[in-house]
C-alpha positions as CSV (number, residue, x, y, z in Angstrom):
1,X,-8.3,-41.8,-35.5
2,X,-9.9,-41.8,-39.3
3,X,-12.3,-39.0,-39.4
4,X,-12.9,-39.2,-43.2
5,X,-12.9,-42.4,-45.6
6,X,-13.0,-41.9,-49.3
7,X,-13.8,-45.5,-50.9
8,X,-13.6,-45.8,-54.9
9,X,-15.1,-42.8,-56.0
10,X,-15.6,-42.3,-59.4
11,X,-16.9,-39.1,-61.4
12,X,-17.4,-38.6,-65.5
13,X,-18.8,-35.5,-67.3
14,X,-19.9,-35.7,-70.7
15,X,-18.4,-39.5,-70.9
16,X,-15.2,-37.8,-69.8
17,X,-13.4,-39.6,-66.9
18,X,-12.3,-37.1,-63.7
19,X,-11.7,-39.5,-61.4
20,X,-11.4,-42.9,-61.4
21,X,-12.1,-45.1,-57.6
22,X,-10.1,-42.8,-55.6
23,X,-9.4,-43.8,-52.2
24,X,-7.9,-42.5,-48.9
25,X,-8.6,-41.9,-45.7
26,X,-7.8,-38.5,-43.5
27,X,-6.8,-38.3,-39.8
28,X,-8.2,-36.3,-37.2
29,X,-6.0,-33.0,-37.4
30,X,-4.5,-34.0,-40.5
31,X,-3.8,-31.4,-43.3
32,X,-4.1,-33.6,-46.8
33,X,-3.1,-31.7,-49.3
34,X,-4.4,-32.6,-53.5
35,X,-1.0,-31.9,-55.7
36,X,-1.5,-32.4,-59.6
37,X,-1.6,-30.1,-62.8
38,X,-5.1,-28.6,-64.0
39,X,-7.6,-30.8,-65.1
40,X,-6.1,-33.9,-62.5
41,X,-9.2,-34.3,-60.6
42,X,-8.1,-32.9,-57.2
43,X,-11.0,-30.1,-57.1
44,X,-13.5,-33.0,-58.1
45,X,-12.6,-34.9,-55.8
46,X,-13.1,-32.0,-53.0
47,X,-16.3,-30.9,-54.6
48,X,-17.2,-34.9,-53.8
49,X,-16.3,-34.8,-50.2
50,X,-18.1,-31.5,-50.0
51,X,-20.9,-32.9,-51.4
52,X,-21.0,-29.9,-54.6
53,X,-21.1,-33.2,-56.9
54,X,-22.5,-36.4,-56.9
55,X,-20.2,-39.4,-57.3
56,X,-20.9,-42.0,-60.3
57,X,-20.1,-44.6,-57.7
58,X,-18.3,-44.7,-54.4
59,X,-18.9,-44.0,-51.3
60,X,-17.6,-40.8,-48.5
61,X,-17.9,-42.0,-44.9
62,X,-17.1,-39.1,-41.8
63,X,-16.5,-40.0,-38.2
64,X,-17.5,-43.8,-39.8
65,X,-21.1,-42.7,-41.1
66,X,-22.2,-42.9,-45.0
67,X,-22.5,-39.5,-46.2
68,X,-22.9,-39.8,-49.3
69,X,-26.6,-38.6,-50.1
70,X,-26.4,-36.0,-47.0
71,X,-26.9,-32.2,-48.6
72,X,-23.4,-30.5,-48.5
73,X,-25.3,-27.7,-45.4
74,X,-26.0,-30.4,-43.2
75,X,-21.9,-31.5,-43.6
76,X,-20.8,-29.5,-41.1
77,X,-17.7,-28.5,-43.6
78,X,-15.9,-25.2,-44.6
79,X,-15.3,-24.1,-48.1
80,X,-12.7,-21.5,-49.1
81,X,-12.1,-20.8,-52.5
82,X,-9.3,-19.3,-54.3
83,X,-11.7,-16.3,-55.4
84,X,-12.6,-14.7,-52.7
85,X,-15.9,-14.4,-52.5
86,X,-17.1,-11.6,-50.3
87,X,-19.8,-9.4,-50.1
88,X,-18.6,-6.2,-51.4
89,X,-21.8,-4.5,-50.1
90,X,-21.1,-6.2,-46.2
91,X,-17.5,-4.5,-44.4
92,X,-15.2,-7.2,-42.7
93,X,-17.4,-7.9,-39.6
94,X,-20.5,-8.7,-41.7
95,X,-18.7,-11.0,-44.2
96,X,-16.9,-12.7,-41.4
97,X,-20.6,-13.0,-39.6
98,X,-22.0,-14.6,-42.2
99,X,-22.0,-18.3,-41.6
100,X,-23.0,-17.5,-37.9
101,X,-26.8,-16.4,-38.4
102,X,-28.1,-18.9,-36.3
103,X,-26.6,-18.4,-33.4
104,X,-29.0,-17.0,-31.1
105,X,-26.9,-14.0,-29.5
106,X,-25.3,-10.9,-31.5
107,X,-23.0,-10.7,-28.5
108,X,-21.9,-14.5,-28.7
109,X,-21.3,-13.5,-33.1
110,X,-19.6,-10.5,-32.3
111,X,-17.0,-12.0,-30.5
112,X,-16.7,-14.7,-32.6
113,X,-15.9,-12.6,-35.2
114,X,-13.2,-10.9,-33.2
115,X,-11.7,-14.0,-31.9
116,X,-11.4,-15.0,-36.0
117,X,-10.3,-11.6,-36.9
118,X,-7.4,-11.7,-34.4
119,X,-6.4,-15.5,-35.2
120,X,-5.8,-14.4,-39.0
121,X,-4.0,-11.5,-37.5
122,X,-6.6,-8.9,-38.6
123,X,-8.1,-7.4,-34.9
124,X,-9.9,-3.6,-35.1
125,X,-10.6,-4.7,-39.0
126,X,-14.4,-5.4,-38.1
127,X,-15.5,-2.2,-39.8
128,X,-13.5,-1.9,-42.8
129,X,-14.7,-1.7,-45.9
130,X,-13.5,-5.0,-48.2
131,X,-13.0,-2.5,-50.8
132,X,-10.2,-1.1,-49.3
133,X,-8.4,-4.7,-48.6
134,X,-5.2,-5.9,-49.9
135,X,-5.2,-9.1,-51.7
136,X,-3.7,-10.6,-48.5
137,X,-6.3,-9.0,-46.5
138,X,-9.1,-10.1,-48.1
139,X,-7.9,-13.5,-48.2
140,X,-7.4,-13.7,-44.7
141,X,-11.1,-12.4,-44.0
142,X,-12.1,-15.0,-46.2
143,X,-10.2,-17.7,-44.5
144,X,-11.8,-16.4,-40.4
145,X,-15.4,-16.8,-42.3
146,X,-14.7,-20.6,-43.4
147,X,-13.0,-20.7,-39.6
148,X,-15.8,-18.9,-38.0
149,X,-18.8,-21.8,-37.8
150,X,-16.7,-24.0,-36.4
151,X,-16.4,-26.7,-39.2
152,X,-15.8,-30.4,-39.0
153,X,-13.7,-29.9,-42.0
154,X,-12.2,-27.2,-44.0
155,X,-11.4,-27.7,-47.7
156,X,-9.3,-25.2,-49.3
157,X,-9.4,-24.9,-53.2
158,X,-6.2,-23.0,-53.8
159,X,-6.7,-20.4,-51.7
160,X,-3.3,-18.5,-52.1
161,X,-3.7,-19.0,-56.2
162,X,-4.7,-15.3,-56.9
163,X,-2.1,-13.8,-54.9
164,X,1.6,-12.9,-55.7
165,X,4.4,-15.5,-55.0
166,X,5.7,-13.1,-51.8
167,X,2.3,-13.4,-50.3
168,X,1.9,-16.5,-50.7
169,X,5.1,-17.4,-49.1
170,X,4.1,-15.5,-46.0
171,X,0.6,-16.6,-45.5
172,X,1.1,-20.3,-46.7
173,X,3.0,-20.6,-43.2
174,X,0.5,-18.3,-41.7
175,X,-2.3,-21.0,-43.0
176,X,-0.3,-24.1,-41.2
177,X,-0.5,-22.5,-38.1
178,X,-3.9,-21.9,-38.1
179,X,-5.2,-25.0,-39.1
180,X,-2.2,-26.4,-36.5
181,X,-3.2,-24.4,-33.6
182,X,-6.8,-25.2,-34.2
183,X,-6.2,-29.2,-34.8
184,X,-8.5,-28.6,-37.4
185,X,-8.7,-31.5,-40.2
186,X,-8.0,-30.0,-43.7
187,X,-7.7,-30.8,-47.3
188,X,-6.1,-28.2,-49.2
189,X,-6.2,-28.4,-53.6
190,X,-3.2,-26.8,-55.2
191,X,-1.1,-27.3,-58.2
192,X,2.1,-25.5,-56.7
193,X,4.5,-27.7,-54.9
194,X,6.4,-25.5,-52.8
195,X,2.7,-24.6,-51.3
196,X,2.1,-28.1,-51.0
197,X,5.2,-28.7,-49.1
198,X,5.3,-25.9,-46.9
199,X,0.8,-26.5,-45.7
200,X,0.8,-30.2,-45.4
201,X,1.6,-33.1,-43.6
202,X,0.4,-35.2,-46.8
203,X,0.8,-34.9,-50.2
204,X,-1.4,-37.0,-52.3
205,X,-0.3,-36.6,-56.1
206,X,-2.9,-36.9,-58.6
207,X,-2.9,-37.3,-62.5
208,X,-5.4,-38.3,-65.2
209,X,-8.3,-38.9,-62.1
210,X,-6.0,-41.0,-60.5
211,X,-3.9,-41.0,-56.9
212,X,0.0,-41.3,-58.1
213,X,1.4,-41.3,-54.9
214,X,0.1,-40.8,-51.1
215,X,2.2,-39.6,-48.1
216,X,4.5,-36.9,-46.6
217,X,5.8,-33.6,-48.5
218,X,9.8,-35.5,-47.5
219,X,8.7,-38.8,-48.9
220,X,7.7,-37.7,-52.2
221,X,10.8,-35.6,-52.4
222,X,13.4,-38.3,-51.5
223,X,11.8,-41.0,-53.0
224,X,8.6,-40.5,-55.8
225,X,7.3,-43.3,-56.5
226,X,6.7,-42.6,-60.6
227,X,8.5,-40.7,-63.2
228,X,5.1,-38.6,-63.4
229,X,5.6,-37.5,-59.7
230,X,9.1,-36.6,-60.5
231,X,8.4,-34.6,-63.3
232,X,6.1,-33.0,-61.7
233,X,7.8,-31.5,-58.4
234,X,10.7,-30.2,-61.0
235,X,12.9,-33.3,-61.5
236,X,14.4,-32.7,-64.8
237,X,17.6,-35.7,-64.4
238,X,16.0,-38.6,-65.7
239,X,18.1,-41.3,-67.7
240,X,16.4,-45.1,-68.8
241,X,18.6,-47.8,-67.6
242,X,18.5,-51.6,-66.9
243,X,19.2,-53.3,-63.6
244,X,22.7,-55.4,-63.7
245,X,24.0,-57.8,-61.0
246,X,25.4,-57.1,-58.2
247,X,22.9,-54.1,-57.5
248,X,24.5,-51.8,-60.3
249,X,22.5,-50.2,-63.2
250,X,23.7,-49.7,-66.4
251,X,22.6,-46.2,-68.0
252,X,24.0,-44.2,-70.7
253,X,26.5,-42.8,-69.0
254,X,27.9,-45.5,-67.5
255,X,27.7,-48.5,-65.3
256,X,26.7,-47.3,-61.3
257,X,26.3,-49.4,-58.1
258,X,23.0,-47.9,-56.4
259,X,21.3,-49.4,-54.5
260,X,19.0,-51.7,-57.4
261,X,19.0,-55.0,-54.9
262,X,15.2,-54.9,-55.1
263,X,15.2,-55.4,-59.1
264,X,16.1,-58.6,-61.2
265,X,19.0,-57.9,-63.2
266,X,17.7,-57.1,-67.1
267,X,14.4,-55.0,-64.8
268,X,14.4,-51.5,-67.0
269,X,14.2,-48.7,-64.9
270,X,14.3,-45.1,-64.6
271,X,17.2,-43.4,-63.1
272,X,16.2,-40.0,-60.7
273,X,19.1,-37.9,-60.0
274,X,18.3,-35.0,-58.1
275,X,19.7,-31.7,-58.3
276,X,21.9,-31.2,-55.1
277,X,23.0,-34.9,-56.0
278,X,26.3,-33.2,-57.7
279,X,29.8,-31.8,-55.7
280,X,33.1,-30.7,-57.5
281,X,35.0,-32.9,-55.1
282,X,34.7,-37.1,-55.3
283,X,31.9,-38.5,-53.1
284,X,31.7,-41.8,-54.7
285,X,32.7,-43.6,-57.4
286,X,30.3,-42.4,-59.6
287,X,31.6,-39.2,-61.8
288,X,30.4,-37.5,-64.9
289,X,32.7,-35.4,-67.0
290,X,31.0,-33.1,-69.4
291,X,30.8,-29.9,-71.0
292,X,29.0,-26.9,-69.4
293,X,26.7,-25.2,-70.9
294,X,25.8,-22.6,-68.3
295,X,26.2,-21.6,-64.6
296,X,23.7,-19.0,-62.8
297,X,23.5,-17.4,-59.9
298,X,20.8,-18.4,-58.1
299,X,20.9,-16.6,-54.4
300,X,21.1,-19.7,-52.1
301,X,22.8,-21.8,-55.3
302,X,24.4,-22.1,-58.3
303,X,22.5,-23.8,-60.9
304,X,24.7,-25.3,-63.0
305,X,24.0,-26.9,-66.7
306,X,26.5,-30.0,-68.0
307,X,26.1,-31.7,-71.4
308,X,27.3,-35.5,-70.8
309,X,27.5,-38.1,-73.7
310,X,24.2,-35.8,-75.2
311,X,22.1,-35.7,-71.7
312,X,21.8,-32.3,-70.3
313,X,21.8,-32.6,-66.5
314,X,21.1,-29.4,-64.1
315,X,22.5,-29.4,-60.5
316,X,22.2,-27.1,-58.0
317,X,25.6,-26.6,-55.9
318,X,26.0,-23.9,-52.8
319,X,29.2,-22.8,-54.2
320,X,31.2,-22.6,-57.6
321,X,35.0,-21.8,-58.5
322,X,34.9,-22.4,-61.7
323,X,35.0,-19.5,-64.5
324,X,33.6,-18.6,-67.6
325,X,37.0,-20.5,-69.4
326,X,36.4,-23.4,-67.8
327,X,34.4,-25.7,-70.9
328,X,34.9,-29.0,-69.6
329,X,34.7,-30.3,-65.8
330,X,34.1,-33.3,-63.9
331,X,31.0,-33.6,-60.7
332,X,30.8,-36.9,-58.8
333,X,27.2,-38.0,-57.7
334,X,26.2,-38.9,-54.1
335,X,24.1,-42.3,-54.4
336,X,21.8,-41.4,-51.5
337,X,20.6,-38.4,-53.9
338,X,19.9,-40.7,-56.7
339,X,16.8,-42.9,-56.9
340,X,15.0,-45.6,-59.2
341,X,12.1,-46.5,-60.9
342,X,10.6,-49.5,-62.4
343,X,10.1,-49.0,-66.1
């Protein structure tokens, strides 16, 4: 079921466009999550649903009713920030208390606030002074308060951005299983892919106040839908080539048979290799002998560096026999790994 409809919103400041008639529309126990550099209109846009700002035109509809004009305390939704925003003068109990003063029983807040504390996995820490917090900590006590009222929706404006990239890899799953175990409905802001990935189970891509592309973390790996979404989760193989009969594309390195059936021949497109796309042994018919310039160590893979016919292409491959003598060698590319763009 659609709990919440976003319809053509649009936001300026100072004649400045930050988002230009965004749509999309969230299931119930969804996590959406708003993927795009700085300054891409993803917190706008959650400041919008939240009701924070107030749209130039556009409309926000929840559980099918216009709430546009309603003030954002009477949305029933939860805020967590990337700061985290507790009261240094209140220990762990009180901050995670604090959205729950009008409930009419201490005894029904206090063991709210020990069902919270022991769902972000921080029972006995009522008492504890947020002083004395980790980073990790803290941000956990933040995240019970946001749970704590109960919202009809919890926004998340990269709430993992302050902390270190181990931490975040540890509570990022931590977060999913939450908001999972809760069927809670969720829109999370980051800039960080592998975050993105990892929390939702949609990715909606933004650039320049604008939605890129819309649907699952898999989707937008396999097959982006622009050369900006590419870029942007780390793509760096990117080559221009026209569309020639017969399904095959002619690039700079070469004529290939992908699958292009979908384009006219003479259609320009853009040619999306992807890192694992690479072996040392033939997969296809498709091979690329270069020069290479480096090969690292990466843990889990080598990344390996090849100069062909002036393009510098970077794969990542599980293994690697070759030596520092070896200056020239030869990868085939699997087709499945390699996708296209128009233009």
């Amino acid at each position: 079921m659609t709990l919440l409809k976003v319809d053509h919103l649009s936001k300026s400041f100072a004649n400045t466009p930050a988002l230009v008639a965004v749509s999309l529309a969230l299931d119930e126990g969804q996590i959406l999550c708003l993927l795009g550099p700085s300054g891409c209109g993803k917190t706008t846009l959650l400041r919008l649903i939240a009701g924070l700002e107030t749209p130039d035109s556009g409309r926000v509809y929840f559980e099918g009713q216009d709430i546009s004009t309603v003030p954002p305390h009477q949305r029933g939704f939860g805020l967590m920030f990337q700061e985290f925003a507790l009261f240094p003068h209140k220990n762990v109990g009180q901050n995670v208390a604090f959205g729950l003063q009008q409930w009419p029983r201490a005894e029904a807040i206090q063991a709210r606030v020990q069902e919270m504390l022991a769902l972000v996995g921080l029972a006995g820490f009522e008492r504890r002074d947020v002083d004395s917090l980790s980073g990790g900590e803290r941000q956990r006590v933040a995240l019970a308060r946001s749970l704590a009222p109960g919202p009809r929706l919890l926004m998340l404006d990269e709430p993992l951005g302050a902390l270190d990239r181990a931490l975040r890899e540890r509570l990022m799953l931590e977060i999913r299983q939450i908001l999972k175990g809760l069927g809670l409905t969720s829109i999370y802001v980051t800039h960080d892919q592998t975050e993105a990935f990892a929390v939702a189970d949609r990715v909606v891509v933004m650039n320049r106040g604008r939605i890129e592309q819309d649907g699952p973390p898999e989707q937008l790996y396999y097959h982006p839908a622009t050369p900006f979404v590419a870029q942007f989760l780390g793509f760096t193989n990117l080559l221009p080539g026209v569309c020639q009969p017969g399904g095959r594309v002619e690039t700079a390195l070469g004529v290939w048979s992908l699958p292009a059936e979908q384009y006219p021949p003479g259609t320009p497109v853009t040619v999306l290799i992807r890192p694992e796309a690479a072996s040392l042994e033939p997969v296809s018919d498709i091979a690329l002998e270069g020069d290479l310039v480096a090969s690292l160590f990466r843990g889990r893979f080598y990344q390996m560096t090849l100069s062909v016919a002036g393009q510098i292409l970077t794969f990542e491959m599980p293994r690697t026999p070759l030596s520092s003598a070896d200056n020239q060698i030869t990868l085939w590319l699997d087709p499945a790994a390699i996708s296209l763009f128009e233009g």
